[in-house]
ZATI-371950 format. One line per 8 residues: number of its first residue (from 1); their letters; for each residue x, y, z of C-alpha. Coordinates in nm, 3 decimals. Layout:
# ZATI-371950
NUM	a	X Y Z  ...
END
This chain:
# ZATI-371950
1	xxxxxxxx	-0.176 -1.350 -0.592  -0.036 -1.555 -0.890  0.248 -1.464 -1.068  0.624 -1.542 -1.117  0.904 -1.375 -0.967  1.289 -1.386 -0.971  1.475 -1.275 -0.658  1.864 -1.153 -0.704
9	xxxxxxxx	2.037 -1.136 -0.369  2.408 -1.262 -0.288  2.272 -1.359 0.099  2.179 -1.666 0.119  1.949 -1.629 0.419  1.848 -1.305 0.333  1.695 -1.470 -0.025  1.505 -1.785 0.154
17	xxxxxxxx	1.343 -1.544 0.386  1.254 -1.380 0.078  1.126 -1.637 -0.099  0.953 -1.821 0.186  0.735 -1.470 0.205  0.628 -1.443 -0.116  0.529 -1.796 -0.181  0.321 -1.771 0.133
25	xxxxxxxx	0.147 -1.565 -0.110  0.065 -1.793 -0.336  0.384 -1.731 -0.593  0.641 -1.907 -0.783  1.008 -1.781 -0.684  1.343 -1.844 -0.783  1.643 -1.697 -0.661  1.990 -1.613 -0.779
33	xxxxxxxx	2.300 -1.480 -0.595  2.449 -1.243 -0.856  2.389 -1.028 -1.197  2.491 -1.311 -1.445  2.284 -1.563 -1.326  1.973 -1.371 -1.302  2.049 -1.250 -1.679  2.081 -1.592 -1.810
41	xxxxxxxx	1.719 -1.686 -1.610  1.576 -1.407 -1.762  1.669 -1.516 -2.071  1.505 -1.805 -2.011  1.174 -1.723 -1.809  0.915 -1.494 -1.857  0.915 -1.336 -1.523  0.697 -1.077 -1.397
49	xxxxxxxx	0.879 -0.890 -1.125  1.207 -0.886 -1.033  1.325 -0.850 -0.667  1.702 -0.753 -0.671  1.948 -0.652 -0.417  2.112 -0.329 -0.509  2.482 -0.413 -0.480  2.594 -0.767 -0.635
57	xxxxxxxx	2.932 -0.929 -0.639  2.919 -0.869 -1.017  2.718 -0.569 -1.107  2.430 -0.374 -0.943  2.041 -0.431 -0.959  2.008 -0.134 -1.182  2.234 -0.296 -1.431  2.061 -0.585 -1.439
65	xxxxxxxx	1.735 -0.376 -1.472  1.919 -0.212 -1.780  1.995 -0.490 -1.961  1.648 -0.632 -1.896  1.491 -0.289 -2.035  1.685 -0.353 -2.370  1.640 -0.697 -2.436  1.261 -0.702 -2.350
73	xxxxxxxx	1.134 -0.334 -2.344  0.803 -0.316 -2.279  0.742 -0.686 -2.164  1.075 -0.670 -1.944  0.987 -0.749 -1.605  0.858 -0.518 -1.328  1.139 -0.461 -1.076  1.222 -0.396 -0.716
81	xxxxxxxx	1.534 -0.287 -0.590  1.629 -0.415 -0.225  1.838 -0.154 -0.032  2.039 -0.069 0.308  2.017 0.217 0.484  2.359 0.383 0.348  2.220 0.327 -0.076  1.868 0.467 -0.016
89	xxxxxxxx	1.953 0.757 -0.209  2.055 0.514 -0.507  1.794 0.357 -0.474  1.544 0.664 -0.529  1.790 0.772 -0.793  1.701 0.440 -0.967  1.316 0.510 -0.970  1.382 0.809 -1.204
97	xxxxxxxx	1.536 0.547 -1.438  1.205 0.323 -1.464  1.241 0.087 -1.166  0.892 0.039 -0.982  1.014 0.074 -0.651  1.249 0.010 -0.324  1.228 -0.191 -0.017  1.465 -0.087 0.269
105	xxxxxxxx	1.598 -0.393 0.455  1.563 -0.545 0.690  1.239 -0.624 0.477  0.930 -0.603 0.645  0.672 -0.877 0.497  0.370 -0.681 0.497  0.546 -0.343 0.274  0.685 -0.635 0.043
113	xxxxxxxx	0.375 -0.789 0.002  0.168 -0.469 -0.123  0.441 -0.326 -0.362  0.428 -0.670 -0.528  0.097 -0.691 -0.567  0.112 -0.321 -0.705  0.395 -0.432 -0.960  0.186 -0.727 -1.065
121	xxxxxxxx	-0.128 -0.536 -1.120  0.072 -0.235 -1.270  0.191 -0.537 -1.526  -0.164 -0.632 -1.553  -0.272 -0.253 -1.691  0.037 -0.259 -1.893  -0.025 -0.581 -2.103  -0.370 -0.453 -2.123
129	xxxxxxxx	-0.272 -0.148 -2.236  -0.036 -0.314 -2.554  -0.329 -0.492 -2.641  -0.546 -0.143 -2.643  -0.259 -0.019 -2.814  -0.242 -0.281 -3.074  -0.587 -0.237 -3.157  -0.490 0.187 -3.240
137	xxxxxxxx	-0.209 0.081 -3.429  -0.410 0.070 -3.730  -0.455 0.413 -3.964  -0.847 0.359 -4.023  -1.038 0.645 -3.830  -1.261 0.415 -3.574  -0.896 0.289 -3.464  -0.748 0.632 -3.410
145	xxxxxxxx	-1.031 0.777 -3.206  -0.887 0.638 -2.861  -1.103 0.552 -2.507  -1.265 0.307 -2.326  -1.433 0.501 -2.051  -1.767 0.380 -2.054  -1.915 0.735 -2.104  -1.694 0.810 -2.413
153	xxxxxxxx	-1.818 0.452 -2.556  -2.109 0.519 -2.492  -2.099 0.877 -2.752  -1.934 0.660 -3.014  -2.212 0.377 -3.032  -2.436 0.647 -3.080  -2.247 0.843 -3.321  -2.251 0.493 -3.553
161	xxxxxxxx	-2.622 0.460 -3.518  -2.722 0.774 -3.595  -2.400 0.793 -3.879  -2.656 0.528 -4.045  -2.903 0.783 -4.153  -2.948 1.106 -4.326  -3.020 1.256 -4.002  -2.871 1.608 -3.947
169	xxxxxxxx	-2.648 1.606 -3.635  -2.544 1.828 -3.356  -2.176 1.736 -3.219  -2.144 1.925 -2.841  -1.809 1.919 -2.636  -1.573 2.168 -2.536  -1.284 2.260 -2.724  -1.022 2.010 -2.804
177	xxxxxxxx	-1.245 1.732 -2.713  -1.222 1.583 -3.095  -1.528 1.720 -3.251  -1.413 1.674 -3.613  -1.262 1.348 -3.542  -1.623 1.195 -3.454  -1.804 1.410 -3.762  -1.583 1.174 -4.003
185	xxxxxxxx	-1.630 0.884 -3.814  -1.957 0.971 -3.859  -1.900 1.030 -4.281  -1.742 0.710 -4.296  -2.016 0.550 -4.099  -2.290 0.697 -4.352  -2.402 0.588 -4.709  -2.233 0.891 -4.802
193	xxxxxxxx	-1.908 0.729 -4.716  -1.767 0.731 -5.077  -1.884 1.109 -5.133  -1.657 1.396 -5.019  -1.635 1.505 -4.656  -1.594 1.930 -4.683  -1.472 2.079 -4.300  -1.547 2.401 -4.222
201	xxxxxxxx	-1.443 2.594 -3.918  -1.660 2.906 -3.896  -1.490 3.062 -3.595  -1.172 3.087 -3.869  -1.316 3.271 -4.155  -1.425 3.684 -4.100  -1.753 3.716 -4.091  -1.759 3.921 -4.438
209	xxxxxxxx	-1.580 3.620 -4.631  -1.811 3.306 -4.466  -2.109 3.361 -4.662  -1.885 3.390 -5.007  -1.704 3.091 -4.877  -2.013 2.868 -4.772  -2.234 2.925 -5.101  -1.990 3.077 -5.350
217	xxxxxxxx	-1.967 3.342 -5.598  -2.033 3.463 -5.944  -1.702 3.666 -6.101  -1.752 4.061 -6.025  -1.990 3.929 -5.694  -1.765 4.189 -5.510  -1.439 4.399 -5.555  -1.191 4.080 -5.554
225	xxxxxxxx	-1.418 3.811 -5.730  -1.215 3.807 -6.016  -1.353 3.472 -6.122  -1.674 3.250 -6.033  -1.612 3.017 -5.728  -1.789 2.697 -5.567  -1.873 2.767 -5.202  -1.826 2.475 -4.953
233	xxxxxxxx	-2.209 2.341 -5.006  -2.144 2.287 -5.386  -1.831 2.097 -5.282  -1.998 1.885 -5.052  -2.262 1.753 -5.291  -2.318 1.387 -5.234  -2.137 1.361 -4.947  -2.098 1.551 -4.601
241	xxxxxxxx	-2.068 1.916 -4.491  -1.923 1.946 -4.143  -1.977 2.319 -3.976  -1.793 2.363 -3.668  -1.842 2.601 -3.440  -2.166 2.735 -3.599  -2.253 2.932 -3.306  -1.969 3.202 -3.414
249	xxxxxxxx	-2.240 3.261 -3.737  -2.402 3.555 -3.704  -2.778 3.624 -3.730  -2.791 3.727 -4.019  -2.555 3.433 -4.168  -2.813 3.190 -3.998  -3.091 3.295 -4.192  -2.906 3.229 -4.518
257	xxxxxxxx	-2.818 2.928 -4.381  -3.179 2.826 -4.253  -3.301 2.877 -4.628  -3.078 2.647 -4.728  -3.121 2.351 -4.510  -3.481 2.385 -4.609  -3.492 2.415 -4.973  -3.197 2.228 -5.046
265	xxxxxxxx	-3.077 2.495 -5.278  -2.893 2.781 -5.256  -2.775 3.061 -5.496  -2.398 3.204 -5.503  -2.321 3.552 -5.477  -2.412 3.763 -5.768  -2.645 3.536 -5.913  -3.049 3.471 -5.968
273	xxxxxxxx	-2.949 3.137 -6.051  -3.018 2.810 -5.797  -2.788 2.541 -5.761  -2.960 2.231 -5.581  -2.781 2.064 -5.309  -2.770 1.722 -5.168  -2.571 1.716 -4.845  -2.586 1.584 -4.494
281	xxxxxxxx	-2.521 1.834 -4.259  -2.293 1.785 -3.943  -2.301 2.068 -3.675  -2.043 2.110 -3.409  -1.993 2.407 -3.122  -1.889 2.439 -2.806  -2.133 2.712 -2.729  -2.426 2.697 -2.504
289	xxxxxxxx	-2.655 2.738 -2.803  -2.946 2.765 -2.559  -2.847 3.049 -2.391  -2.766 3.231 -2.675  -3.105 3.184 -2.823  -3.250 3.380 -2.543  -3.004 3.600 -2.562  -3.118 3.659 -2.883
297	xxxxxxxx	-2.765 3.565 -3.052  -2.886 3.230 -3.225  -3.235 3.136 -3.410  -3.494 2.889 -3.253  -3.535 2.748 -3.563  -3.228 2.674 -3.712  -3.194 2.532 -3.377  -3.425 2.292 -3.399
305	xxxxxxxx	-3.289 2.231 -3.797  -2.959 2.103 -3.676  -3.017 1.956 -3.334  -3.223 1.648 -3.495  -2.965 1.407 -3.336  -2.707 1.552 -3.067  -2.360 1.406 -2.982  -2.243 1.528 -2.639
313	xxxxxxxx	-1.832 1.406 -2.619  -1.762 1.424 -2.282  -1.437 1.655 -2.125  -1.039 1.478 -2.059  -1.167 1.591 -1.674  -1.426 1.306 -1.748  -1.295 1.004 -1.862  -0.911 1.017 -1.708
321	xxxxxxxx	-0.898 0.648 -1.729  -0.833 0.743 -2.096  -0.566 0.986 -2.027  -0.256 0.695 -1.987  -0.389 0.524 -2.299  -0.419 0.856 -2.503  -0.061 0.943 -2.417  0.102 0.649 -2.472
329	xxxxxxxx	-0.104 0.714 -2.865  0.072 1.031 -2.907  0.391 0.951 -2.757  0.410 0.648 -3.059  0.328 0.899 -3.275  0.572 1.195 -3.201  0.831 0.886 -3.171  0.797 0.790 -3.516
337	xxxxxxxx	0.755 1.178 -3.641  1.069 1.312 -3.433  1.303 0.970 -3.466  1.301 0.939 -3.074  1.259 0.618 -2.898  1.076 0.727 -2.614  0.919 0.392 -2.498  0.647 0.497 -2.264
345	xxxxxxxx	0.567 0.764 -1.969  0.712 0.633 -1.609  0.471 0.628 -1.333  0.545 1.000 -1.163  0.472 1.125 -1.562  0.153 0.923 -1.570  0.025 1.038 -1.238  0.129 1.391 -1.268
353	xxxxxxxx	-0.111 1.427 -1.621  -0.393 1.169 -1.486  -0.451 1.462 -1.220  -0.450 1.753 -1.454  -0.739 1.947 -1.527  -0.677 1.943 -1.902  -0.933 2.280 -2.011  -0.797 2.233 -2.362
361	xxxxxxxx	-0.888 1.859 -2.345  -0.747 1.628 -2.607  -0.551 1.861 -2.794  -0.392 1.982 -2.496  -0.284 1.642 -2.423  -0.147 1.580 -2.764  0.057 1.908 -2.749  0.190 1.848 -2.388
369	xxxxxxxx	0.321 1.470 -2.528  0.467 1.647 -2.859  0.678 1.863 -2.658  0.793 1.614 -2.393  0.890 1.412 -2.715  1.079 1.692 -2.911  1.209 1.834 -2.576  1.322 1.539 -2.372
377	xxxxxxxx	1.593 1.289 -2.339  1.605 0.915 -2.236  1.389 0.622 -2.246  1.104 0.748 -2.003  0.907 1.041 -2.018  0.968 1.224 -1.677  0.815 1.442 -1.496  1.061 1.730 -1.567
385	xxxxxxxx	0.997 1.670 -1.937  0.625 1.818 -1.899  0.493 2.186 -1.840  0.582 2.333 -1.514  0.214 2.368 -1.443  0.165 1.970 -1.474  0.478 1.898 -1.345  0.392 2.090 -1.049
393	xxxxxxxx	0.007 1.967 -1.029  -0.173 2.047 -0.719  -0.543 1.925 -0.782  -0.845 2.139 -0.783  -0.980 2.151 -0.418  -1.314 2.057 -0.517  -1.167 1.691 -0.612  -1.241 1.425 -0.352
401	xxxxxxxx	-0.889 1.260 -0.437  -0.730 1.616 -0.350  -0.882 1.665 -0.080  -0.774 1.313 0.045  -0.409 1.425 -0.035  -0.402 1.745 0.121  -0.515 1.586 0.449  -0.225 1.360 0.404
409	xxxxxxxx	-0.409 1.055 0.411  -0.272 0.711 0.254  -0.358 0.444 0.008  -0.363 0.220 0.328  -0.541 0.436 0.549  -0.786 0.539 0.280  -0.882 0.161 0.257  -0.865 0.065 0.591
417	xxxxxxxx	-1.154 0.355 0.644  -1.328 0.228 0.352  -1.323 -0.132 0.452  -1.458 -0.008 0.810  -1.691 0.195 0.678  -1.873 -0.066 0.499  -1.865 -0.296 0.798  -2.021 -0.092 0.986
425	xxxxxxxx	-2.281 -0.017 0.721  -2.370 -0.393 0.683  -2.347 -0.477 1.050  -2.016 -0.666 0.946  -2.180 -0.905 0.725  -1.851 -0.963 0.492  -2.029 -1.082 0.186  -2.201 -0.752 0.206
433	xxxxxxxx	-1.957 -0.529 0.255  -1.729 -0.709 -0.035  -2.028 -0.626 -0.286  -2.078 -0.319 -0.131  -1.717 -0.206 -0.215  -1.700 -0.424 -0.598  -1.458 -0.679 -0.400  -1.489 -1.020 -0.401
441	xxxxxxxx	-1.521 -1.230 -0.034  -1.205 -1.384 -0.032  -1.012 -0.984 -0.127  -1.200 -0.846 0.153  -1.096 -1.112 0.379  -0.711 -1.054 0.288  -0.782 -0.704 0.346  -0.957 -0.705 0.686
449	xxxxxxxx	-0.622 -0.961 0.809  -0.399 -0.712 0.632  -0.520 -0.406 0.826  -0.665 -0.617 1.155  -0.977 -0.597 1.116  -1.190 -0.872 1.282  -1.545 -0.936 1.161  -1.687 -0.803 1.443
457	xxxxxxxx	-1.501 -0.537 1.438  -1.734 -0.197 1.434  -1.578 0.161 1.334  -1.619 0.436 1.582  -1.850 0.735 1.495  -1.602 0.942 1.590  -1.260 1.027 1.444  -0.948 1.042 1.635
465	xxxxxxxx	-0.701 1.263 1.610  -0.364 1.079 1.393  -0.139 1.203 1.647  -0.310 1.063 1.932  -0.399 0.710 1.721  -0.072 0.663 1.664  0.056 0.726 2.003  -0.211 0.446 2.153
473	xxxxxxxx	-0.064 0.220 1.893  0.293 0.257 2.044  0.161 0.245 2.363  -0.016 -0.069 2.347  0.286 -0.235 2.119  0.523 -0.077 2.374  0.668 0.102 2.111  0.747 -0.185 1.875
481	xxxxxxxx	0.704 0.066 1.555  0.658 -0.217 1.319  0.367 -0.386 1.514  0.229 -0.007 1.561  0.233 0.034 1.218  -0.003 -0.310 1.091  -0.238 -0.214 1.441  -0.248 0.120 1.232
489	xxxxxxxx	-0.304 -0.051 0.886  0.018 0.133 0.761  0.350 0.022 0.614  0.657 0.059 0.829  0.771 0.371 0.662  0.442 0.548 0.636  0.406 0.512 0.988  0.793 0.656 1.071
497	xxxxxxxx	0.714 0.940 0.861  0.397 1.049 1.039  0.580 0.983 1.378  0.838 1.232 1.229  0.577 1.484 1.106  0.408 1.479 1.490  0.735 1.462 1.702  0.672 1.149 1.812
505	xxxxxx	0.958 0.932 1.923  0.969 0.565 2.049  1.086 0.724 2.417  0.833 0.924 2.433  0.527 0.650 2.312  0.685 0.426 2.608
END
């Protein structure tokens, strides 16, 4: 691990035993003994996690964290608050207020050591995230059409090839995925850029106004055409028609339509008279268009008319690595629209709308951070600040990561399997297994001594029962939990907790 870290704790021996962990793995440490001095080294480092005791003679670590918060915001260190047994709830209490985490003492070496590689890589994502940010900051439309999931990239490269031509162009995605956003992009892509770009939403307009509102209308057309009118196709000449949601047209609307995309001409209502057009069509819907045709809802052939080039923009549900990035977007957004200084989502926000299903997609997203914004209070977004149903996410049951939660399985156990899993697959060649799980050698290696696991160490077939796993463990420790619990591959506390959850005490393991 690399990275720089302060440590705040008025025990002397208590802070050496500290630092002599963490520069065992491989970082640079200094210490303090109260709230002053680590404020003034602060002041003067660029730290990137902060390990404080709770109490101080001076102040407390949550003070410290407070100040920190305000004079660096977002590139204030990470922290972690050290705490007894008799502040523990002070400690969780401080979570809610943006600190990372807590480590109970006495400190166990192994729990510090993963939350502070956690911290450092959550600071990773974070400056990573600024720079993404930075790059959205800007009001052109490429720079407000936010992702980076590979599938979403992917669409957009496309999109700018085909917005090269005079190609006519089928957008497909569910609702809320940001149709319209992509059909400009795709306008200002085009040698029509400088021409007008004329939105339609078909689904909007009753069926008995769309056709007057598409082509137009002579004055006495109908009862309330009191005066000749440009439809949407005369306003788009030169430039860009987008129809979205063209599978709402009826059949009879598609015909008209059809002519038109053909002849390049069309004639308003109550006239003889033809007006020629020169437009690039853009088609969106979220309709299975396919179906429909044999269904007999939608023509073949103005089918085949628009669907020259077809955009598919994938679902939220499909590119969640987007879903942090996307509401930190809004969230600057509603800041700046509702004078709030909101100045990010914690961790418990984050995670609780990374695992939402999101049907409405992008705008539901947007909505969810607009009211969290106008609604809430404080410097975090919170859990409590979102919809009960997100707030309260369960995952679908059909998701792999739900089902690993509602078996109760951990981070650590989840990897431990993993890492024994592909052992056993490559008959414990390590260079294997690291490429087989995207690690490199050397991670793989800290993993297998993290969770010991020797090289020729071979998985079982079969899977034990936890109850009876952990129970071997205290045996064969004779009932030293903390020993138990690295046999196990789990922290100290994980392993308590499952001891609690099976009625297993120490007396009874001996």
């Amino acid at each position: 691990m690399k990275g720089r870290i302060l440590v705040v704790e008025d025990d002397r021996h208590q802070a050496n035993a500290l630092k002599g962990h963490l520069e065992l793995e491989g970082l640079a440490v200094d210490a303090v003994a109260d709230g002053q001095g680590a404020l003034a080294r602060l002041a003067d480092g660029d730290y990137d996690i902060v390990l404080s005791d709770l109490r101080l003679p001076d102040m407390d670590g949550l003070e410290i964290f407070r100040r920190s918060q305000r004079a660096r915001g977002d590139d204030a260190p990470e922290f972690l608050i050290l705490t007894a047994f008799g502040t523990v709830p002070s400690a969780r209490e401080a979570l809610k207020n943006g600190v990372r985490d807590y480590l109970q003492k006495p400190v166990d070496a192994s729990e510090l050591a993963v939350l502070v590689a956690q911290a450092l890589e959550f600071r990773r994502l974070k400056r990573e995230n600024k720079e993404l940010k930075a790059q959205v900051a800007g009001r052109s439309l490429e720079e407000r059409i936010v992702g980076r999931a590979r599938v979403f990239m992917e669409m957009l490269e496309l999109a700018k090839t085909a917005a090269e031509s005079e190609a006519t162009i089928l957008i497909r995605g569910e609702s809320g995925t940001g149709k319209e956003l992509v059909a400009e992009l795709i306008h200002q892509g085009s040698p029509r850029a400088s021409g007008p770009f004329v939105k339609v939403n078909c689904a909007a307009i009753p069926e008995p106004l769309l056709e007057a509102e598409l082509f137009g209308h002579e004055k006495g057309a109908f009862t309330d055409a009191k005066k000749q009118r440009r439809g949407r196709f005369e306003m788009a000449n030169g430039g860009t028609i987008f129809l979205d949601e063209i599978g709402e047209m009826t059949p009879n609307l598609q015909v008209k339509l059809l002519r038109v995309l053909q002849e390049r001409e069309l004639e308003r209502l109550g006239s003889s008279e033809t007006v020629p057009l020169d437009i690039r069509l853009v088609a969106a819907t979220n309709r299975d268009l396919e179906a429909m045709i044999k269904e007999g809802d939608f023509r073949e052939d103005l089918y085949y008319r628009i669907n020259v080039i077809t955009l598919a923009i994938p679902p939220l549900r499909d590119r969640r690595g987007d879903i942090p990035l996307l509401a930190e977007h809004f969230l600057e957004r509603f800041n700046a629209k509702n004078k709030k200084s909101f100045r990010g989502l914690s961790p418990e926000a984050i995670e609780r709308i990374a695992g939402h299903a999101w049907p409405g997609n992008v705008r539901e997203l947007e909505n969810v951070v607009e009211r969290a914004v106008v609604l809430g209070r404080g410097e975090l977004v919170l859990p409590e600040h979102l919809p009960a149903a997100i707030a309260e996410h369960e995952a679908p049951a059909e998701d792999l990561v739900a089902r690993v939660l509602e078996a109760g399985i951990s981070i650590d156990d989840l990897e431990r399997e993993l890492i024994g899993k592909a052992l056993a697959q490559t008959n414990a060649n390590v260079s294997k297994a690291a490429r087989l799980l995207g690690l490199t050698r050397r991670m793989l290696q800290y993993r297998m001594e993290k969770y010991g696991l020797e090289k020729s160490w071979i998985p079982k077939p079969q899977v034990e029962d936890e109850r009876d796993r952990i129970r071997s463990a205290l045996a064969q420790t004779n009932a030293n939990v903390s020993q138990a619990a690295r046999l196990l591959g789990l922290t100290r506390r994980s392993l308590q907790y499952r001891m609690e959850r099976h009625g297993i005490s120490k007396a009874k393991a001996r």
